[in-house]
C-alpha positions as CSV (number, residue, x, y, z in Angstrom):
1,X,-85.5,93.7,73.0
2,X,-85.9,96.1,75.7
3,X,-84.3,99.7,76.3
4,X,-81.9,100.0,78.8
5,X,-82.2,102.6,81.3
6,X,-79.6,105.5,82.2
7,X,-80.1,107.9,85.4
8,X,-79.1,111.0,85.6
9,X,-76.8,112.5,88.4
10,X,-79.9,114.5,89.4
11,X,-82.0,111.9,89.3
12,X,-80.1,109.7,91.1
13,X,-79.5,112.3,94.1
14,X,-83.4,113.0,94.1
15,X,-84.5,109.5,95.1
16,X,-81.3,109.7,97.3
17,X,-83.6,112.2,99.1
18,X,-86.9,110.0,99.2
19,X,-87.9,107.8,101.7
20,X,-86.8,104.1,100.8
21,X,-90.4,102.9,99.8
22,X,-91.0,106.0,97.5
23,X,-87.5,105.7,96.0
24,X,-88.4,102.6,95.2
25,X,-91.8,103.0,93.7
26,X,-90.2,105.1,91.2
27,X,-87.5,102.7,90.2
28,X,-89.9,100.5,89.9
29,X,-92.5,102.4,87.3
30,X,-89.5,103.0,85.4
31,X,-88.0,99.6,85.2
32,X,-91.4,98.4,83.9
33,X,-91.7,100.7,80.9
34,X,-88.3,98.9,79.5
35,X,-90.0,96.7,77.2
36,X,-92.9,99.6,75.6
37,X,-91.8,103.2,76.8
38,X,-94.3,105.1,74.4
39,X,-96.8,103.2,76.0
40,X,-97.1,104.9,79.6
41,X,-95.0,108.3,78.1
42,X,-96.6,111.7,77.6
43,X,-94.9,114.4,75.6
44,X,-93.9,116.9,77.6
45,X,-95.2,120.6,75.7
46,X,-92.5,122.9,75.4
47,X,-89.7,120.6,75.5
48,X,-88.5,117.6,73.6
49,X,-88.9,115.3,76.5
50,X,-91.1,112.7,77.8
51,X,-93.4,112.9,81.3
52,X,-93.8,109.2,83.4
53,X,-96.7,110.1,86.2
54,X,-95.6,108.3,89.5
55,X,-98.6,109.0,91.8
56,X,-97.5,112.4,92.9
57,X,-94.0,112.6,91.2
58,X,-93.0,113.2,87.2
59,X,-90.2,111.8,85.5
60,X,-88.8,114.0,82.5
61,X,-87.1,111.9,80.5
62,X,-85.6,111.6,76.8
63,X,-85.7,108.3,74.7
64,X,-83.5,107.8,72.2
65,X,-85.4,104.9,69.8
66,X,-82.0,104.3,67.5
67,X,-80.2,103.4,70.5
68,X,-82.7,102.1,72.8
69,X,-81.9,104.1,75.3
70,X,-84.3,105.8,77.8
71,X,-82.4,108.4,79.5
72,X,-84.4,109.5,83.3
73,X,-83.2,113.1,83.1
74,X,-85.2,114.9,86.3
75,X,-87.7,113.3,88.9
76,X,-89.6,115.3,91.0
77,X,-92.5,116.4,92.6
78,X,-95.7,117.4,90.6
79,X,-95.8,120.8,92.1
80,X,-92.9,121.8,91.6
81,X,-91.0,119.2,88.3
82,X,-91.7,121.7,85.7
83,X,-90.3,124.6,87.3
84,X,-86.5,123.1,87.3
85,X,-84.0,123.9,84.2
């Protein structure tokens, strides 16, 4: 069974931003990690969250196994993804 996804507001406005292909790149990556999240996941030091590399974006996100939820807290660029609260 596969986790189901949730998006942030924050998230969501981000690839609002994007241009459509990008936006969409990102969906994708994080569609396809549905079925084995903690294969493509990195723990993200400091914070009890997970890191998805998207070419040049990160996507901090939290998964809760009981549930099988993957929550997609903050995307963003690599420069500047760890610097937002």
């Amino acid at each position: 069974m596969d986790y189901a996804i949730r998006w942030s507001k924050k998230a969501e406005k981000f690839l609002e931003k994007l241009p459509p292909d990008t936006a969409s790149r990102i969906a994708h990556k994080v569609d396809s990690i549905a079925a084995d999240p903690f294969h493509f996941l990195e723990h993200y030091e400091g914070e009890n969250y997970f890191k998805l590399r998207i070419g040049d974006y990160r996507a901090l996100i939290d998964v809760d196994t009981s549930l099988r939820v993957i929550d997609v807290r903050i995307v963003g660029h690599r420069r500047n993804i760890y610097l937002k609260d």
